[in-house]
N, C-alpha and C positions, 0 to 999 in steps of 0.2 A: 585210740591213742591219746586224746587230747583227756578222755578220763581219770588213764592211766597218769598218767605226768600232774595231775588237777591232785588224786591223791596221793600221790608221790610228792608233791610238793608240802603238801596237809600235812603230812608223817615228819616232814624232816621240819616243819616249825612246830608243829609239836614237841618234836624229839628236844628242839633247842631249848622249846619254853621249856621242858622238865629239867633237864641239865643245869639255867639258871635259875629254875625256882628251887633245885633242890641248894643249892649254894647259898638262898639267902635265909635266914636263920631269924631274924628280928622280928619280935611280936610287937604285935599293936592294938592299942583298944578302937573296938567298932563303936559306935554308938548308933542304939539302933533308936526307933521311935519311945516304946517304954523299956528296953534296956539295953547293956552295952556287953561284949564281950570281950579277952585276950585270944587273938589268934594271929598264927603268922602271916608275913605278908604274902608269903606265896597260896596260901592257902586262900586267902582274901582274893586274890588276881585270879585262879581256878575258878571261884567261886562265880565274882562276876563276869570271867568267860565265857563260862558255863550257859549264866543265865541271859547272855545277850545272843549267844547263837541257838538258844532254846525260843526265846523273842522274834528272833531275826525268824527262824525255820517257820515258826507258827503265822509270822504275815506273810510268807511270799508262800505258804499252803495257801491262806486264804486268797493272795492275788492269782495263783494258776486257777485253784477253784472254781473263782468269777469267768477267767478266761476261758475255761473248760468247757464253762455253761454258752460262752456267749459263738465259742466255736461249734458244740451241738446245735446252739438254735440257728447260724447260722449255715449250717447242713441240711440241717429238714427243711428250710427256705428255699437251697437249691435243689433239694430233691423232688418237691413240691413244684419249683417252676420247671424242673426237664418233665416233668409227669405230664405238665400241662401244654407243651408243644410235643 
């Protein structure tokens, strides 16, 4: 239940942020390291949405990972001392 409402919640700020990004209409120049481009703002805010929850998804893989590993080795520790009584 707690999933369901988790992406039920996702959708419906999504759904907003489209609704105000399609309303705003103003370009801007980026400036990048060797160049720069015209693009709108909303397009700019998608963009680095985008790659901060691409960011975000790719360190907390690598934090469960860790923790993955450390709940395996922790397993074969106690399977290893019930073996041994």
């Amino acid at each position: 239940m707690k999933g369901i409402l988790t992406i039920l919640a996702i959708l419906v700020l999504l759904t907003f942020a489209f609704v105000i990004g399609t309303q705003n209409e103003a370009y801007i120049t980026v400036n990048y390291l060797i160049a720069q481009a015209n693009m709108r703002v909303s397009t700019l805010i998608a963009i680095a949405l985008s790659l901060g929850v691409l960011i975000g998804i790719l360190i907390m893989s690598a934090s469960w990972l860790r923790l993955r590993v450390q709940l395996l080795s922790a397993n074969s520790k106690i399977n290893s001392l019930k073996k041994e009584h």
